[in-house]
C-alpha positions in Angstrom: 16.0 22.5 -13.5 12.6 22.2 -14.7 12.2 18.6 -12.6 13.1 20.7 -10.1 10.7 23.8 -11.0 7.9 21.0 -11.8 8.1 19.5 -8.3 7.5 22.7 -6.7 4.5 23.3 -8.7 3.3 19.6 -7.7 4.2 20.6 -4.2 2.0 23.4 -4.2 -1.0 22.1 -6.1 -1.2 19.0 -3.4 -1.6 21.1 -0.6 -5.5 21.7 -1.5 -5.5 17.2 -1.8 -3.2 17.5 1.9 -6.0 19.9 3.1 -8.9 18.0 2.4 -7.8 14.8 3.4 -6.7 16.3 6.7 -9.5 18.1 7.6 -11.7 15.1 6.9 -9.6 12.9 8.8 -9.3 15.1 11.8 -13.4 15.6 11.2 -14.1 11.8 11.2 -11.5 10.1 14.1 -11.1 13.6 16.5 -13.7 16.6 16.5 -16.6 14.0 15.9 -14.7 10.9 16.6 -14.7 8.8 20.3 -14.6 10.6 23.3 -11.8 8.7 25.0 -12.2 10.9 28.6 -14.4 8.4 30.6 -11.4 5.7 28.8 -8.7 7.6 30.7 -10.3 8.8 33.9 -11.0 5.6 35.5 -13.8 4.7 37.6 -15.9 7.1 39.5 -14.1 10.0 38.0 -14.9 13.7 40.4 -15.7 16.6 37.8 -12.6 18.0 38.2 -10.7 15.1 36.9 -12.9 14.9 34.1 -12.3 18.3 33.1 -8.4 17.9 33.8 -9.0 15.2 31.1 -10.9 17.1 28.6 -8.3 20.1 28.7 -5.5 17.8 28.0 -7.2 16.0 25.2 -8.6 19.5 24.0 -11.9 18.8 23.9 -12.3 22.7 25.5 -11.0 24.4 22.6 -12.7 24.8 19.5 -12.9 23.3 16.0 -10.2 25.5 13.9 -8.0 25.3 16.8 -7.9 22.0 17.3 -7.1 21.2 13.6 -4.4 23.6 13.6 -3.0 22.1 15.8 -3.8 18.3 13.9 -2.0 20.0 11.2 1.4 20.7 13.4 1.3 17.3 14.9 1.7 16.3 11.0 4.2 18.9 10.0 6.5 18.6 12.9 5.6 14.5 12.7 4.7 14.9 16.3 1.5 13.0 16.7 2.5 12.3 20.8 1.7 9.2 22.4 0.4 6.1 22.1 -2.7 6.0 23.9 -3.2 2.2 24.0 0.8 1.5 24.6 2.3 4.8 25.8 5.1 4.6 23.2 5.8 7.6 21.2 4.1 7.4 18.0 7.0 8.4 15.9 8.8 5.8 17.4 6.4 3.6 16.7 6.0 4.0 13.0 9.9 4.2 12.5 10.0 0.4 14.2 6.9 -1.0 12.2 7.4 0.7 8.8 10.5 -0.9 7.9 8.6 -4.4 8.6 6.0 -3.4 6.6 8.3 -2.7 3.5 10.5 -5.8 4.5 6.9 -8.3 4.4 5.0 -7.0 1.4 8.0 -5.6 -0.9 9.0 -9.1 -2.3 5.1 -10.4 -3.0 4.5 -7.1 -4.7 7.6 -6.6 -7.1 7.2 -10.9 -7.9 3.2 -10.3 -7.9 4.3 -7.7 -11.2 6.6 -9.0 -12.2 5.1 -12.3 -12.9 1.5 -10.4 -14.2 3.8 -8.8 -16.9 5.2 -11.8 -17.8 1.8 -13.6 -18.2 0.1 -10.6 -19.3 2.4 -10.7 -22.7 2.6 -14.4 -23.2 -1.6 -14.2 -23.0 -1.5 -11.1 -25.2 0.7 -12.7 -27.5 -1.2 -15.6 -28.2 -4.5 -13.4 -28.3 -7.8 -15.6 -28.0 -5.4 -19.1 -28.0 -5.8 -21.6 -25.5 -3.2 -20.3 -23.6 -4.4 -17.1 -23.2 -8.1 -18.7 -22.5 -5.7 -20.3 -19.8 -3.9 -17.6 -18.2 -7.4 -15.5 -18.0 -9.2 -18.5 -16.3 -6.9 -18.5 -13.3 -6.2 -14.6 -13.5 -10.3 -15.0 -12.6 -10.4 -17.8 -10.3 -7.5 -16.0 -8.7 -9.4 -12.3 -8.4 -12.4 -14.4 -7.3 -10.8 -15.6 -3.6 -10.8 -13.3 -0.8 -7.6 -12.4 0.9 -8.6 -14.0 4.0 -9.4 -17.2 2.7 -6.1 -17.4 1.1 -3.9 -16.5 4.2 -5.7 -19.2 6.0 -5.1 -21.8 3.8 -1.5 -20.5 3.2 -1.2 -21.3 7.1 -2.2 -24.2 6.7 -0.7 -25.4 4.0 2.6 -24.8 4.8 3.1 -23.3 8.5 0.8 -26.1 10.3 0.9 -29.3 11.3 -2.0 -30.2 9.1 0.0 -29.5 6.0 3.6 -29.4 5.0 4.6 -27.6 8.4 7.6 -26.1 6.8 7.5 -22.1 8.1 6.0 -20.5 11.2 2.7 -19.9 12.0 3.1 -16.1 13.7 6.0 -14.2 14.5 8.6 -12.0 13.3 12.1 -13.0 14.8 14.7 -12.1 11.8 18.0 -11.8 12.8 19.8 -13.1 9.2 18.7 -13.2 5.6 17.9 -16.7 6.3 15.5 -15.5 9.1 14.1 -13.1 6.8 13.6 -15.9 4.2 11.5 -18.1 6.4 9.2 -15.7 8.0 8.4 -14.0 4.8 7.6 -16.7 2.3 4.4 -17.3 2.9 2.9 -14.1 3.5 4.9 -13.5 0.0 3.0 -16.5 -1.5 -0.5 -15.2 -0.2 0.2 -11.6 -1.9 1.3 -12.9 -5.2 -1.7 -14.8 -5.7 -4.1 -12.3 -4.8 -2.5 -9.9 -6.7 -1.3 -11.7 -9.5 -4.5 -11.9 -11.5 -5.6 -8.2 -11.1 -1.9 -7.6 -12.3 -2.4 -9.9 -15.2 -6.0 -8.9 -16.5 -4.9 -5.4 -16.4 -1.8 -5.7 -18.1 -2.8 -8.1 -20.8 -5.5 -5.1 -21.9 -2.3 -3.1 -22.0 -0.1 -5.2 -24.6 -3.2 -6.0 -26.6 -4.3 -2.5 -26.7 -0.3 -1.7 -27.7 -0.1 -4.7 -30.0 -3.2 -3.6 -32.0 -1.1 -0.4 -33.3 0.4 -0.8 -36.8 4.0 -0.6 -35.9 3.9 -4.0 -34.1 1.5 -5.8 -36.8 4.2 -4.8 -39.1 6.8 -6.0 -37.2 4.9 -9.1 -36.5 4.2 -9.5 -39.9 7.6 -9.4 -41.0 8.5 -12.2 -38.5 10.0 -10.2 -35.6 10.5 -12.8 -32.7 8.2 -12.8 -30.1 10.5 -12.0 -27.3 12.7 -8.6 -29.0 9.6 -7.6 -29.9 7.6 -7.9 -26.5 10.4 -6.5 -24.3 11.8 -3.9 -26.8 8.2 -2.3 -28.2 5.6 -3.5 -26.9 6.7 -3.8 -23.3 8.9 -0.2 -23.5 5.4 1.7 -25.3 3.1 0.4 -22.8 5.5 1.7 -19.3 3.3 4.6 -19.0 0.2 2.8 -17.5 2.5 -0.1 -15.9 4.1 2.6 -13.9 0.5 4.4 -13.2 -0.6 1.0 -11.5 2.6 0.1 -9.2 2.7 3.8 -7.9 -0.4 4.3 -6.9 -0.7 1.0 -5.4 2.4 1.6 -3.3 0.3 4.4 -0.7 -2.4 1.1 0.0 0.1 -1.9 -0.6 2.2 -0.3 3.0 -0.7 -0.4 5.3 -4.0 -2.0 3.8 -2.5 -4.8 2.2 0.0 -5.4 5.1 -3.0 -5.6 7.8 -4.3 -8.7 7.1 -0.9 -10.3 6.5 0.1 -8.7 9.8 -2.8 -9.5 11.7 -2.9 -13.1 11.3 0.5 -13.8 11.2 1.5 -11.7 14.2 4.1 -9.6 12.6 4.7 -6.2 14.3 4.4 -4.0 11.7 2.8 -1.1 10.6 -0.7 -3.1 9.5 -0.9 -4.5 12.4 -0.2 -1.6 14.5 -3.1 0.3 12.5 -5.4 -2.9 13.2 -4.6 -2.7 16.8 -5.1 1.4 17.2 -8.7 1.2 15.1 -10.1 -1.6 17.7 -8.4 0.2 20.5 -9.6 3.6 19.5 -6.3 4.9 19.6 -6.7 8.1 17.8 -2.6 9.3 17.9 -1.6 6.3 15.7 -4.9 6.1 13.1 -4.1 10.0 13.1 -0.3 9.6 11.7 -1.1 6.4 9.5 -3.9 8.6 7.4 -2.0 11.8 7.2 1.5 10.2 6.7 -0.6 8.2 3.9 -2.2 11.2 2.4 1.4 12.9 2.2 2.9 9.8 0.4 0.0 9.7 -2.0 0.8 13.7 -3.0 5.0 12.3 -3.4 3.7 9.9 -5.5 1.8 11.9 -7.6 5.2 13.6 -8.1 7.3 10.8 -8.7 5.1 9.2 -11.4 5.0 12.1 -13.6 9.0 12.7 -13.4 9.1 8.7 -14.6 6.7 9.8 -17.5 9.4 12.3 -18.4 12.1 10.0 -17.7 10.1 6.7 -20.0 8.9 8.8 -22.5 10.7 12.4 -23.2 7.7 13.5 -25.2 5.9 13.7 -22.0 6.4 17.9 -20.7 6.4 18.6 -17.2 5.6 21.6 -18.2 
């Protein structure tokens, strides 16, 4: 019951979050965004057809109407047509979602899991060699841009100046084993972007937690180092771990699936939002931002309840 009374309340105090990122969305890419009429008229448009045009983009009505409506199209997840494909834009994001999710899912649950695990055998062995280690490639690894690492991944291991063992573009899954070849190396690319941001951050964690008295008693008494990573350290320090997945979920979905997506030719949602910003298509960039905004507001909700859930000293109240 008070989960329940709690997520209303969250509900309700998003809406002003949901308000502003609409109407600065709808500001930015519609009222003072492209004018797409001389796109769709053709050439040597009469004034009639222009204004034809204009009235069906509504471009003759006024500001608070036209966000009203921006705000239905959101509500009723009707957001129309595809402008650049004609496909419904619904359908659209219920076909390149699930890609999305199926592509970046395994590099960011191993890109955590594997910065937790590093993150406590650094913290561990504080100021050692191995932490000097882990941190030196946690900074060489932060230092490389995305790009640079998909390209080499491609050719590393999808051409035929490297290893040549997984495809170069496309997304034709049809069996696990499908799934498994296509999604390596874009799994290999997140990971090691991610995995020293992950690292650095979590490291600060366990040292800040392995500073508190509790542990260098425990330590001091010769608790091993595993029981006493996973069953204190690790179980006092979930709070901020499970600040830093959930809000990188909202981003992980679309920004860091548009690169991948892009250069590997995989039809999902990244790539789709790549395509609609150089094509100007305002339908699709309009449901990726609110649909975005909306999952950042459930996400708000969802990481508090796992506060409660983690720690019961945490109220929702």
């Amino acid at each position: 019951m008070e989960t329940l009374q709690y997520t209303l309340r969250k509900l309700i105090t998003g809406l002003p979050l949901l308000f502003g990122v609409t109407l600065i969305s709808f500001a930015l890419m519609v009222y003072f965004g492209p004018d797409l009429t001389y796109e769709l008229v053709g050439k040597n448009p009469t004034q009639e057809q222009i204004e034809r045009v204009q009235s069906e983009l509504g471009y003759d009505q006024n500001f608070l109407v036209r966000y009203l409506d921006y705000v239905r199209e959101i509500v009723t997840l009707d957001f129309g047509q595809s402008f650049s494909t004609g496909e419904p834009v619904a359908d659209l994001l219920a076909r390149t979602v699930p890609v999305s999710l199926a592509l970046t899912l395994p590099g960011f649950i191993l890109g955590n899991l594997l910065g937790i695990l590093l993150a406590q055998i650094a913290a561990w062995n504080r100021s050692g060699w191995l932490d000097k280690l882990i941190m030196g490639g946690a900074v060489v690894g932060m230092s490389i841009s995305f790009l640079v690492v998909i390209i080499a991944a491609q050719v590393i291991f999808s051409s035929s100046y490297g290893l040549n063992w997984f495809p170069v573009r496309g997304w034709s899954v049809y069996s696990l084993a499908d799934y498994l070849y296509h999604v390596a190396v874009p799994t290999l690319a997140l990971v090691f972007v991610s995995l020293g941001y992950n690292t650095r951050f979590y490291r600060a964690v366990f040292v800040e937690e392995m500073s508190r008295d509790h542990i260098r008693t425990a330590r001091a008494y010769g608790t091993p180092p595993i029981p006493l990573m996973l069953r204190d350290v690790l179980k006092n320090s979930l709070i901020p771990i499970i600040t830093r997945i959930m809000f990188s979920i909202p981003m992980i979905i679309v920004s860091g699936s548009l690169l991948i997506e892009s250069y590997f030719g995989i039809p999902g949602v990244g790539k789709a939002t790549f395509d609609a910003i150089t094509t100007g298509d305002q339908p699709v960039l309009k449901a990726v931002v609110s649909l975005t905004a909306v999952l950042f507001v459930l996400v708000l909700i969802i990481n508090d309840i796992l506060y409660k859930w983690v720690d019961p000293r945490v109220s929702l109240k």
